[in-house]
C-alpha positions as CSV (number, residue, x, y, z in Angstrom):
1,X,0.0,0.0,0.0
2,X,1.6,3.4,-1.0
3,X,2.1,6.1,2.1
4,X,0.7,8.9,1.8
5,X,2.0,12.2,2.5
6,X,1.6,13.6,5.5
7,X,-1.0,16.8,5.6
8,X,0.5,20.0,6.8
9,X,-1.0,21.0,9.8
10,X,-3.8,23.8,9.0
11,X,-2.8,27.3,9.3
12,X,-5.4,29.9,11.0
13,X,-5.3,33.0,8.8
14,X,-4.0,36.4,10.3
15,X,-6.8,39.1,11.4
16,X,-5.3,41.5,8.6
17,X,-6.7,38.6,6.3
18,X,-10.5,39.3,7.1
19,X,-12.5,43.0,7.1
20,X,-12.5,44.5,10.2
21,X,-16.3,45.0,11.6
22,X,-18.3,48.0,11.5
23,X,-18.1,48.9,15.2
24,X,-20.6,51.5,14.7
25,X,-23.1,48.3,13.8
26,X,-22.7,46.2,16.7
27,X,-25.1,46.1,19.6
28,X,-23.7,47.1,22.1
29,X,-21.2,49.3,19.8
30,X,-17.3,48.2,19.9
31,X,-15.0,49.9,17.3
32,X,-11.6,47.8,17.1
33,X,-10.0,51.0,18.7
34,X,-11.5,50.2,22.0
35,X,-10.3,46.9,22.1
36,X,-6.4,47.6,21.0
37,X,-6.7,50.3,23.6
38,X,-8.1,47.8,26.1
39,X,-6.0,45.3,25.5
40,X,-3.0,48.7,25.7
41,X,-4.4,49.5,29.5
42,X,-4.4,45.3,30.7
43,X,-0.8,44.2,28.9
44,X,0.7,47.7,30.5
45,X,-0.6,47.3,33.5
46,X,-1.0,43.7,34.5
47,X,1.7,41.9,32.0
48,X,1.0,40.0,28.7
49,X,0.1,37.0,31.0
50,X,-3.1,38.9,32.1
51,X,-4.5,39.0,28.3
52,X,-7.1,37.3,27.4
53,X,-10.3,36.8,25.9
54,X,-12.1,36.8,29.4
55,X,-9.9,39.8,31.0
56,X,-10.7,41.5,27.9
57,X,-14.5,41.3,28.0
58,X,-14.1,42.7,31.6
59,X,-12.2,45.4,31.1
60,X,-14.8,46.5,27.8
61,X,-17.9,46.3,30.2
62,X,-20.7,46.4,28.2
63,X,-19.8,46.4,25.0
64,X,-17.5,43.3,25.7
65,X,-20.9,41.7,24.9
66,X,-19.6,42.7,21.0
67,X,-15.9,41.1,21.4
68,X,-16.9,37.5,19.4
69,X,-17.2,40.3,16.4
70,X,-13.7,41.5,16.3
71,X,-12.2,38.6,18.3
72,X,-12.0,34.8,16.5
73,X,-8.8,33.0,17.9
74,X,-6.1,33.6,20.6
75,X,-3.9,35.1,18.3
76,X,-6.1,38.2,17.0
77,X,-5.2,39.6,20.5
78,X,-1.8,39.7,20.2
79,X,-1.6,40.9,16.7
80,X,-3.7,43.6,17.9
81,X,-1.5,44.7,20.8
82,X,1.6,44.8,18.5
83,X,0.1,47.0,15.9
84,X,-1.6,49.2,18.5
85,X,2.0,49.8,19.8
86,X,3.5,50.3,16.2
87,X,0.3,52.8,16.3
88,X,1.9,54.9,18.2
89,X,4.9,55.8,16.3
90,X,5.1,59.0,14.2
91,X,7.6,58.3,11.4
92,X,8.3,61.0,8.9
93,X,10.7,60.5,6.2
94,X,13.3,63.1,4.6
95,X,12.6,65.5,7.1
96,X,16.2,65.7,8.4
97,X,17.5,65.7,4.6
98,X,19.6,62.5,5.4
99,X,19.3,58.9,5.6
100,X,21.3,58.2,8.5
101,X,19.3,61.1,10.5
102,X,16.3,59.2,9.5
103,X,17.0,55.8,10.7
104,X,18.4,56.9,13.8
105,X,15.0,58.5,14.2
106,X,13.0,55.8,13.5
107,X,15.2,53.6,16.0
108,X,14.6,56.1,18.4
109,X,10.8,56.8,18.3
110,X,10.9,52.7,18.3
111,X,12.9,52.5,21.2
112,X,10.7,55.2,23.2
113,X,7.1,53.2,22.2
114,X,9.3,49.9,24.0
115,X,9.7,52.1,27.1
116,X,6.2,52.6,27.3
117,X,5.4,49.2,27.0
118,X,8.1,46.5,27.8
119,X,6.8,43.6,26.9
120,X,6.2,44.6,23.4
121,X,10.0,43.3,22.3
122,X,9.2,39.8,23.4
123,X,6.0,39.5,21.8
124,X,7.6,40.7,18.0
125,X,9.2,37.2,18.3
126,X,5.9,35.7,18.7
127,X,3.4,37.1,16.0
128,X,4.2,37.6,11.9
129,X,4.2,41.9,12.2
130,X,1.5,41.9,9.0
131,X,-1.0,44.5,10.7
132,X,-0.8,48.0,8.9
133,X,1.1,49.7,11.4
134,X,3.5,47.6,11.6
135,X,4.0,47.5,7.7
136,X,4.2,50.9,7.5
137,X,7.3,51.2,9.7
138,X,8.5,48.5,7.7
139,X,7.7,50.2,4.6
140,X,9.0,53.4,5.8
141,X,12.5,51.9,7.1
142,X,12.7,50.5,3.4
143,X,12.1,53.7,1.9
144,X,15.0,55.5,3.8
145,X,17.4,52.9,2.6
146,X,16.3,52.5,-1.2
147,X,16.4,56.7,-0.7
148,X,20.0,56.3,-0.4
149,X,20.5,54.2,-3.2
150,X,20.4,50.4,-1.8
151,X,18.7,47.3,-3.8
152,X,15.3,46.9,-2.2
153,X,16.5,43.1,-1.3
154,X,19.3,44.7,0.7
155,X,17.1,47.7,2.0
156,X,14.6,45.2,3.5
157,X,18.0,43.1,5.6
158,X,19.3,46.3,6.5
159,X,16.4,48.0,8.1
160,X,15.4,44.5,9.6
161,X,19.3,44.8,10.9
162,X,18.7,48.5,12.6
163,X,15.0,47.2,14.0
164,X,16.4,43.8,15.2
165,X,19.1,46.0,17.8
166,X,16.0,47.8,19.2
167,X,14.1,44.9,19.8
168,X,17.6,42.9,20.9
169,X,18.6,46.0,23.3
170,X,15.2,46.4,24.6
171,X,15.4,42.8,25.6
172,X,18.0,42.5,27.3
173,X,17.4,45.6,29.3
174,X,13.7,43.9,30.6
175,X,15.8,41.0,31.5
176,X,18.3,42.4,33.7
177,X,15.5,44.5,35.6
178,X,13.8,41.4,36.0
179,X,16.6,39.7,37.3
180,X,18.1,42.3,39.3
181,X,14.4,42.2,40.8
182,X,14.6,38.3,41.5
183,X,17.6,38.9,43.0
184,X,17.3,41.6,45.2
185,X,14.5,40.0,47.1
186,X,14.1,41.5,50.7
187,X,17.4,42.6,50.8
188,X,18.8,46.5,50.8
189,X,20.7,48.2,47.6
190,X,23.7,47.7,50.4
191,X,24.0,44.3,50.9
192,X,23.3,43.8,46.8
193,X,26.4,46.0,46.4
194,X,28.4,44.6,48.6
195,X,27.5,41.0,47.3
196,X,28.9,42.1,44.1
197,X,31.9,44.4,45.0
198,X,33.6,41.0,47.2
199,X,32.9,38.6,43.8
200,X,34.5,41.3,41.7
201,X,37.5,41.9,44.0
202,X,37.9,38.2,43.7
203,X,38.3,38.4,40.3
204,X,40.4,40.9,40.0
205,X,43.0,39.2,42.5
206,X,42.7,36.2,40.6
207,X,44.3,37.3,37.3
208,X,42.4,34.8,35.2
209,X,40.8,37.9,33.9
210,X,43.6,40.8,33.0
211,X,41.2,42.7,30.5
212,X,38.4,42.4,32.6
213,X,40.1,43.4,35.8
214,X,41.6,46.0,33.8
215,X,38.0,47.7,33.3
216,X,37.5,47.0,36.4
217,X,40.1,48.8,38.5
218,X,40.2,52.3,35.7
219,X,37.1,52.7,37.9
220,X,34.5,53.7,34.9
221,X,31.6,54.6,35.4
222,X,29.3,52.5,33.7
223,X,27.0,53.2,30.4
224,X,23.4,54.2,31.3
225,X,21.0,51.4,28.9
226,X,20.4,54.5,26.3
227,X,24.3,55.5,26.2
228,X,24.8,51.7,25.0
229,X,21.6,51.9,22.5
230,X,23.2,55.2,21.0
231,X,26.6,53.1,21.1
232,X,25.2,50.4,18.9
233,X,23.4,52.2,16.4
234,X,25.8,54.6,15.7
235,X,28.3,51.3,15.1
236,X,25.7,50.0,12.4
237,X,25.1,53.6,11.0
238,X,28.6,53.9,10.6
239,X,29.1,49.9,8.8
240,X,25.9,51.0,6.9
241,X,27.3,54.3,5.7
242,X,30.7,52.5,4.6
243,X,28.4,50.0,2.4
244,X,26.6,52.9,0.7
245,X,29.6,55.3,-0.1
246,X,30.5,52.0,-2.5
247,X,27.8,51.9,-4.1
248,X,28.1,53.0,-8.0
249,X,25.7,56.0,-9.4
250,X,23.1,54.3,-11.6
């Protein structure tokens, strides 16, 4: 007996793939702006865990009675909450009269929707970013670098290049807050500091380390989070600037 091939498991389609409803229609009335910025006022102030269907309808009152409308699998809510964040981004293009200027703009405005909302880095690894908003950074990232004269294939690795150290930097910054928060525990900002100042002095009389301990005892100050974001960027600006001053005039 011949095997068959194995069926691919179905796909549910994306919430960009259907019309949105009429809010206006429903009884009760529920616009899909009141539900992105419900979802907005739960995933800010209870934590992505928090969201869901159920949470949701509480939080709408009323017109939660609607929700079924607007809301068909789990998914639809978190493509919501990323494009309501991408929302909130004002991008303008050729403004500064550079591209450079531009994308560091763009990263920046990014980087300042993050603060508002830290868990929005995390869940950009989660959902395909198809909602309009989120093209239309996409597309506007894209049209900086094909302004300064890239291939629109190169354009598209680039800009996913500058948006992928946001997301990465963003990260890591909600990390170490979380874990410095694990760690610190009932204990005082003294003890913490004191904890880490015996294991460094360790390693610094250990010599294992010389470059290390060499950081170490110059007595640096340490980068604030957006002094190392500006660091970054301005190291891929720079590589990306390099890679269009080769490029030949049409």
């Amino acid at each position: 007996m011949a095997a068959t091939a194995e069926q691919a498991p179905e796909v549910p389609p994306l919430i960009w793939a259907e019309p949105e409803p009429d809010g206006a229609q429903l009884r009760p009335p529920l616009t899909r702006a009141q539900v992105v910025a419900a979802l907005l006022r739960i995933a800010d102030a209870e934590g992505l865990a928090a969201v869901s269907a159920e949470r949701l309808t509480t939080e709408l009152g009323a017109a939660g009675a609607s929700l079924r409308h607007h809301i068909r699998r789990p998914g639809d809510l978190e493509d919501l909450l990323l494009d309501g964040v991408f929302g909130e981004l004002t991008l303008t293009q050729g403004e500064s009269g550079t591209w450079r200027a531009d994308l560091r703009a763009g990263a920046q405005e990014l980087r300042r929707a993050i603060g508002r909302h830290p868990w929005f880095a995390r869940l950009t690894f989660r959902r395909p970013l198809f909602g309009p908003r989120a093209l239309s950074w996409l597309e506007h990232m894209m049209a900086v670098l094909e302004g300064a004269g890239l291939e629109v294939t190169v354009a598209s690795a680039y800009a996913g290049i500058v948006t992928g150290h946001v997301m990465g930097t963003a990260m890591c910054e909600a990390e170490e807050k979380e874990m410095e928060r694990v760690r610190a525990g009932d204990r005082s900002t003294h003890e913490r500091h004191f904890d880490v100042t015996s294991f460094l002095d360790g390693i610094v009389a250990g010599g294992r380390y010389p470059a290390f301990s060499r950081f170490l005892q110059a007595g640096a100050r340490h980068l604030t989070a957006d002094e190392s974001f500006e660091i970054g960027l301005d190291a891929l600006l720079d590589g990306l600037a390099r890679r269009i001053e080769r490029i030949e005039p049409a």
